[in-house]
C-alpha positions, -999 to 999 in steps of 0.1 A, spaced: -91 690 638 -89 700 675 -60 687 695 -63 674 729 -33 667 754 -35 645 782 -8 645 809 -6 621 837 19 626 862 35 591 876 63 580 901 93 585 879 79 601 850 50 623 831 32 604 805 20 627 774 -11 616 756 -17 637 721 -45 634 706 -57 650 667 -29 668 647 -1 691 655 1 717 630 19 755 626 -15 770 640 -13 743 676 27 737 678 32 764 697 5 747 728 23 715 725 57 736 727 45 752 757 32 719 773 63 707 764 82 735 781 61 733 814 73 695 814 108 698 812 111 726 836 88 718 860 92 679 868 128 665 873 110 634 858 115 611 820 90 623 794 71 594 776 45 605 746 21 583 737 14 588 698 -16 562 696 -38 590 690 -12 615 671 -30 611 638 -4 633 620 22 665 626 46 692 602 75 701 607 68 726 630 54 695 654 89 681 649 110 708 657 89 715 695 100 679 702 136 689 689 140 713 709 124 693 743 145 669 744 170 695 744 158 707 777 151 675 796 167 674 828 204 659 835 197 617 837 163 619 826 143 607 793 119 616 765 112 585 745 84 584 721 55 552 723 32 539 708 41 556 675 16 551 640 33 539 609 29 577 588 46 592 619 69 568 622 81 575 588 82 612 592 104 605 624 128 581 605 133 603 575 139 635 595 161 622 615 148 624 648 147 591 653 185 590 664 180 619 686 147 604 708 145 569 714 110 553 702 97 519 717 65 504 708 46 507 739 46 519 770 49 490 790 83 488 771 90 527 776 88 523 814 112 496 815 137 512 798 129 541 825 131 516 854 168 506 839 177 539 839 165 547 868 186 518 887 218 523 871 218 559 882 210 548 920 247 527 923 271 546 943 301 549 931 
């Protein structure tokens, strides 16, 4: 199955639509998306897995290692997750490294919180 990724650039953050599968032969073009992201925007990451219909590990470990590069004060949190993901998250422990919310109505208020708290002088 082909994969398609969508990225829409917004006030405070990027919004990352995949859609199809991410497998060994396509992690390394979400990887690089990925990579583009984090060093290029000084904005939170939110990716939309409505349409992520299923990944390896290989899929696992580029978001691993993204969140390792997102900028100081800044967020990836995963949306809009599908149950077989989900599980795959949960049992690989991922889960506890990238917060997952289950929409992204909800994603960007958590942003917005964030956001705020970090604009109080001390």
């Amino acid at each position: 199955m082909a994969l398609t990724i969508n990225l829409e650039e917004h006030n405070n953050y990027i919004l990352l639509d995949i859609i199809g599968a991410i497998d060994a032969s396509n992690a390394g073009v979400v990887d690089r998306y990925l990579e583009f992201i984090v060093s290029n925007y000084n904005k939170h990451l939110l990716i939309d897995g409505s349409q992520l219909q299923s990944t390896t590990i290989a899929g696992l470990q580029v978001f691993i290692k993204a969140k390792q590069k997102v900028p100081l004060f800044k967020m990836m949190i995963f949306c809009n997750i599908t149950t077989g993901i989900m599980s795959l998250i949960e049992l690989s422990g991922i889960a506890s490294l990238i917060p997952i919310v289950p929409n992204i109505i909800d994603g960007k208020s958590i942003l917005k919180k964030i956001d705020s708290f970090h604009e109080i002088e001390y």
